[in-house]
C-alpha positions as CSV (number, residue, x, y, z in Angstrom):
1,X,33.5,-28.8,-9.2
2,X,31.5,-28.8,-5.6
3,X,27.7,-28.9,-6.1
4,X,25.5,-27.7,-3.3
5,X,23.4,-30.7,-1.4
6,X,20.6,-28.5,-0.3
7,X,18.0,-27.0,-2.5
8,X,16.1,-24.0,-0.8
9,X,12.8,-23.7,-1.2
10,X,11.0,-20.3,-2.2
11,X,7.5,-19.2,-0.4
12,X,5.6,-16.5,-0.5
13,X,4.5,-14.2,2.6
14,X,1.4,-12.6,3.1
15,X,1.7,-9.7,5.8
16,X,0.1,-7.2,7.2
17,X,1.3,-4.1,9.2
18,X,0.6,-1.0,11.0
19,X,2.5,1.9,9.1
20,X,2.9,4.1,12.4
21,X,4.4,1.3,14.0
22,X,7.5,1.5,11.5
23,X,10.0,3.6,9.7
24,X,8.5,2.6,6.3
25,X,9.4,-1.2,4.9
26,X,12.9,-1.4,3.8
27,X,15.8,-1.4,6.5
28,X,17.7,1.7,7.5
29,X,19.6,2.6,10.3
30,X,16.8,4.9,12.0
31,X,14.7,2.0,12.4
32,X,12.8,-0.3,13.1
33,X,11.0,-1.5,9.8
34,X,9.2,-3.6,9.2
35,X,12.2,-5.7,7.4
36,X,14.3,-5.4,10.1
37,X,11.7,-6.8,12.5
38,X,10.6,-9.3,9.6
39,X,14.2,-10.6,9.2
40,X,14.9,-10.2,12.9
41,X,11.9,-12.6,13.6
42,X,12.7,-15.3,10.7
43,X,16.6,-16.0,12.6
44,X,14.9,-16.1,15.7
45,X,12.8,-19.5,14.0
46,X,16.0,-20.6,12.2
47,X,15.7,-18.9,9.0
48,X,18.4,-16.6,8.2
49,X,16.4,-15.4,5.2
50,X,16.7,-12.0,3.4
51,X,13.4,-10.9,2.3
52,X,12.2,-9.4,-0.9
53,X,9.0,-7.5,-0.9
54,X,6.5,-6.5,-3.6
55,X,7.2,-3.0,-3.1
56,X,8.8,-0.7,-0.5
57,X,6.2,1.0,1.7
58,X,7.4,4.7,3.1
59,X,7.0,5.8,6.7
60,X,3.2,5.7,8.2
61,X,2.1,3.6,5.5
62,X,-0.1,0.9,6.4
63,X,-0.2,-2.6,4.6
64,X,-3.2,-5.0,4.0
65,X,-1.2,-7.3,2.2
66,X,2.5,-7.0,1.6
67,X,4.3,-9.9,0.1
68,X,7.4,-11.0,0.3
69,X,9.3,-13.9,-1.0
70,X,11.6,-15.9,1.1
71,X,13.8,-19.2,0.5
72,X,13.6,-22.0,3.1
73,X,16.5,-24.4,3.6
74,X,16.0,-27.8,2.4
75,X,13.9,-29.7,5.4
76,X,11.9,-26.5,6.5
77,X,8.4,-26.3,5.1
78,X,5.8,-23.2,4.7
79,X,3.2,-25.1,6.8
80,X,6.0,-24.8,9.8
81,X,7.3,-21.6,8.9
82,X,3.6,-20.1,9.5
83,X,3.0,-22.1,12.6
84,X,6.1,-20.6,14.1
85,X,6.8,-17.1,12.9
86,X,4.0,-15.4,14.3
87,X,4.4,-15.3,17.6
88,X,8.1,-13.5,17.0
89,X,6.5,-10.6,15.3
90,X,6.4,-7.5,17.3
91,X,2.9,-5.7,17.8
92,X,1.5,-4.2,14.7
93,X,3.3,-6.5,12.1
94,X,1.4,-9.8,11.4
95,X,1.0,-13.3,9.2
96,X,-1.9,-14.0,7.5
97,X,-0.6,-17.4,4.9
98,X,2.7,-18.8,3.9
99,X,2.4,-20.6,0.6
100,X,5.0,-22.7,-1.6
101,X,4.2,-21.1,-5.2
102,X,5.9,-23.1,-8.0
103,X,7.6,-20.2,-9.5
104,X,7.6,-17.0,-7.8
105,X,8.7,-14.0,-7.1
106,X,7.1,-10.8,-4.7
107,X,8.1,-8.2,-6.8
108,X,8.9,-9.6,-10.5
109,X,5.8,-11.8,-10.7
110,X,3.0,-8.9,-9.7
111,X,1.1,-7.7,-12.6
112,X,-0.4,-4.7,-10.5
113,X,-1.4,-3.4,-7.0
114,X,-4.4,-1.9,-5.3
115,X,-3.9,1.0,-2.8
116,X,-6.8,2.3,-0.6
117,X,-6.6,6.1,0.7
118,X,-9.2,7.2,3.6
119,X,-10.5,10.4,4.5
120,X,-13.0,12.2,6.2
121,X,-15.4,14.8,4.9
122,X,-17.5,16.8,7.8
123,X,-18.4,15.6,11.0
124,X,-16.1,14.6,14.1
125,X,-13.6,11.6,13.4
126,X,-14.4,8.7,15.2
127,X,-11.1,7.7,18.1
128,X,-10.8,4.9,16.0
129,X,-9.7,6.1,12.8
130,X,-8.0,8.9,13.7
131,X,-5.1,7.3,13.5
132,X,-5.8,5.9,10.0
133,X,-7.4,8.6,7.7
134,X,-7.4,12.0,7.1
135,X,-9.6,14.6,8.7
136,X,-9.8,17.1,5.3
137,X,-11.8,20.1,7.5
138,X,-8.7,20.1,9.9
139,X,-5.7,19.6,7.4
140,X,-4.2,22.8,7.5
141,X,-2.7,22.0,3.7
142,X,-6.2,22.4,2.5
143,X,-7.7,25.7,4.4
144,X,-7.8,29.1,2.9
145,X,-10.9,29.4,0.3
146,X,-13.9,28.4,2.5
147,X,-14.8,26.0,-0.1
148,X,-16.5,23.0,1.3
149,X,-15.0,19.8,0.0
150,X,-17.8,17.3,-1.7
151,X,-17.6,13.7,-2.0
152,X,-19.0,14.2,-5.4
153,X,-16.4,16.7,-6.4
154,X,-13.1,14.5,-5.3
155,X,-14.8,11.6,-7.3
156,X,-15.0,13.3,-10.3
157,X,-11.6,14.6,-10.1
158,X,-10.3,11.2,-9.3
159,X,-12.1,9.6,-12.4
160,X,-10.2,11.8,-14.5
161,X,-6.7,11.0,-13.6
162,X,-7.9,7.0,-14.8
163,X,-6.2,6.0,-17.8
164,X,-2.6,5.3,-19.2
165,X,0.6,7.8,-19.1
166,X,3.2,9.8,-17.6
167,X,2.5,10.8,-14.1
168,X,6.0,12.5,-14.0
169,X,3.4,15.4,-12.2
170,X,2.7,13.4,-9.3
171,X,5.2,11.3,-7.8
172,X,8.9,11.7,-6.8
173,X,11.6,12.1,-9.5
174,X,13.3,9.1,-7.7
175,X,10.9,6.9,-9.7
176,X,11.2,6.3,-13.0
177,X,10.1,8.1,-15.5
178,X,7.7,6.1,-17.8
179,X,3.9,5.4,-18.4
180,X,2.1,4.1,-16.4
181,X,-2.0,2.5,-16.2
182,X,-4.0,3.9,-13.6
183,X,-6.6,1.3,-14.1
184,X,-9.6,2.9,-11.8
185,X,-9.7,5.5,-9.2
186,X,-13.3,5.6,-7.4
187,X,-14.7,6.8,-4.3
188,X,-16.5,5.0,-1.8
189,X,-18.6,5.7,1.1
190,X,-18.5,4.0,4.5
191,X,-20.7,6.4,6.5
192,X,-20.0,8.6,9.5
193,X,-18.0,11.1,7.1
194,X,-15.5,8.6,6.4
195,X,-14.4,8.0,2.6
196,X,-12.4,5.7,1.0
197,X,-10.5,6.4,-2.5
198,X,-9.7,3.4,-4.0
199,X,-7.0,3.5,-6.7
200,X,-5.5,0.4,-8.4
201,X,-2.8,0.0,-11.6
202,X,-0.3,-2.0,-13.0
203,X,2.5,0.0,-11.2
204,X,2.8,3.1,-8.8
205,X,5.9,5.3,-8.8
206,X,6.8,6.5,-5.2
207,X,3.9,9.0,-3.6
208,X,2.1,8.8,-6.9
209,X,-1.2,7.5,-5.0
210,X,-0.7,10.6,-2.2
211,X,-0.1,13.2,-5.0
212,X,-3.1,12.3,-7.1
213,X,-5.4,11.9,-4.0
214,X,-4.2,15.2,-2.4
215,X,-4.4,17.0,-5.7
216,X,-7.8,16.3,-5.8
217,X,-8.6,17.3,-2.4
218,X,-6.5,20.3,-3.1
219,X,-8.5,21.2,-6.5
220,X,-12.4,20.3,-4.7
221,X,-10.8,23.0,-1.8
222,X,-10.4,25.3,-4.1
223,X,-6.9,25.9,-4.0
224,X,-5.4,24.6,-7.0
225,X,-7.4,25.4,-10.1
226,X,-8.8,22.2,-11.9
227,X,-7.0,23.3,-15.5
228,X,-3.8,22.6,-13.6
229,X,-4.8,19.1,-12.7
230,X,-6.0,18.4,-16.1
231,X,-2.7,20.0,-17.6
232,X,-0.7,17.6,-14.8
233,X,-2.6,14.9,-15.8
234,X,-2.6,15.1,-19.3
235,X,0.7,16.6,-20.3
236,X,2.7,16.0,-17.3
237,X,2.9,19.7,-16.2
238,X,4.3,20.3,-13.0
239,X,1.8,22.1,-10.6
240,X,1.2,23.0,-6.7
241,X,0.2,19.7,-5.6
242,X,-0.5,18.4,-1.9
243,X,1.1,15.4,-1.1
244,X,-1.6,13.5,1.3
245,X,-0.3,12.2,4.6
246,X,1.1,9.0,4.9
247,X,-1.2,7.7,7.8
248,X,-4.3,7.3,5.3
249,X,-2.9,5.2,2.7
250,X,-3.1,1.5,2.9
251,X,-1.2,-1.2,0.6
252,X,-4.8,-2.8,0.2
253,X,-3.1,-5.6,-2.2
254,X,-0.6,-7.0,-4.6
255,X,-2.1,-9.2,-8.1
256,X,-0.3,-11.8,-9.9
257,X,-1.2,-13.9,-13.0
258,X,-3.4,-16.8,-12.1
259,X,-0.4,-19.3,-13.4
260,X,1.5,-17.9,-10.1
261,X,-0.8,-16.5,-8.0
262,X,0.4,-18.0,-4.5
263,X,-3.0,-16.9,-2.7
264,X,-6.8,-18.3,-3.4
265,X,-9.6,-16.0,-4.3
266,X,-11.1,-17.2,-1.3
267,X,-8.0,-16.1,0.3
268,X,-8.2,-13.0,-1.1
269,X,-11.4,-12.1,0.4
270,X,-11.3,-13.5,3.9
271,X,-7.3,-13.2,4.4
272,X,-7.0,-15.7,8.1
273,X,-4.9,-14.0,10.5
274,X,-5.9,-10.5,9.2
275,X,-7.7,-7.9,11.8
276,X,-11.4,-6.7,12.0
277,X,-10.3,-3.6,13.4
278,X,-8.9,-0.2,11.6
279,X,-8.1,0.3,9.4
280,X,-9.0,-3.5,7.5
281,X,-12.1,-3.1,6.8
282,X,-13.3,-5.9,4.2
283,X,-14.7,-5.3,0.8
């Protein structure tokens, strides 16, 4: 019996990317992703590497920090890997770390995620985030009652959808079907009119975090009545949602158990590599 000589190595990835930049993460023939370009870049440094991500971003989304698990060939090391791979990525996908976990994988190993919708409620948009949030008073899904949209209003709606069960109500029937725990969903304020929902979980079916952030908007608007968000939300009801456009939502970050977490808390906070710019702001 032949016995392979090499052993590969697995690492872990820490990306970030620019949503508009890309036709979503996984490859398809419309392109480019950001696996293609990923993948694309790795041969170009001698790594012939498919990649396997923590989850599968969709068009426009943005991503603080995507991870994705690759396997070196015996003699190649993380440390060289993230001296040469950035300069081969293409303008609005980036490296922050590359780091050799003991037993890892992107998508297996994470115990939850933490996604990061941003919005703006009165007042103009500033050039810079246009690009990167909503502007609710100009969304033409959520105009016809003349109801002014209140910070404090979304928040409370959002609180409500916290908790564990079926969100069969907000997200595609692609998903699965199953409970899930919404662990928090808060609202934060970073001045200038522009807000921040900030939703995190042990699991997100596809568009569930742009369902249940439009629905809100949609219910403070005073277009969808707030017993139908409650009846969504509680028995899985299906209702007149608003599915929130892609080009707010951010990937903010993927958890693992401490026993395999790749990444420092240090890390964590102050990713290297990362930009200062919109849409990463830190905290």
């Amino acid at each position: 019996m032949l016995t392979s000589t090499s052993k590969r190595t697995p690492v872990a990835l820490w990306l970030w990317y620019l949503g508009g930049n890309f036709r979503g993460f996984q490859r398809q023939p419309q392109g480019p992703t950001v696996q293609e370009a990923l993948e694309g870049a790795l041969r170009t440094v001698g790594v012939p590497a498919t990649v396997m991500p923590a989850g599968r971003t969709d068009r426009g989304v943005h991503a603080r920090m995507q991870v994705v698990s690759v396997r070196l060939e015996a003699g190649d090391s993380a440390e060289a890997l993230a001296q040469r791979l950035p300069a081969h990525l293409p303008p609005g996908l980036g490296l922050c770390l590359v780091r050799k976990p003991r037993s890892f994988h992107a998508q297996w190993s994470a115990s939850g995620k933490a996604y990061r919708y941003r919005f703006h409620l009165g007042g103009a948009v500033a050039p810079e985030w246009a690009p990167y949030s909503l502007d609710v008073a100009n969304e033409a899904g959520l105009q016809g009652q003349g109801h002014r949209v209140t910070p404090e209003r979304v928040a409370s709606l959002l609180a409500l959808a916290a908790g564990t069960r079926d969100f069969i109500a907000f997200h595609e029937k692609s998903s699965p079907q199953k409970l899930r725990t919404l662990e928090s969903a808060t609202l934060h304020e970073h001045g200038g009119g522009l807000f921040e929902a900030r939703l995190e979980g042990d699991g997100f079916a596809r568009y569930q975090v742009r369902y249940v952030v439009g629905g809100a908007l949609k219910v403070a608007a005073g277009l969808l009545p707030e017993e139908a968000w409650r009846s969504a939300l509680e028995t899985g009801a299906a209702m007149e949602g608003f599915k929130a456009p892609a080009h707010g939502l951010m990937l903010w970050e993927v958890r693992y158990p401490p026993d395999v977490d790749p990444f420092t808390a240090p890390e964590r906070l102050q990713p290297p590599g990362l930009p200062r710019e919109p849409p990463f702001l830190p905290g």
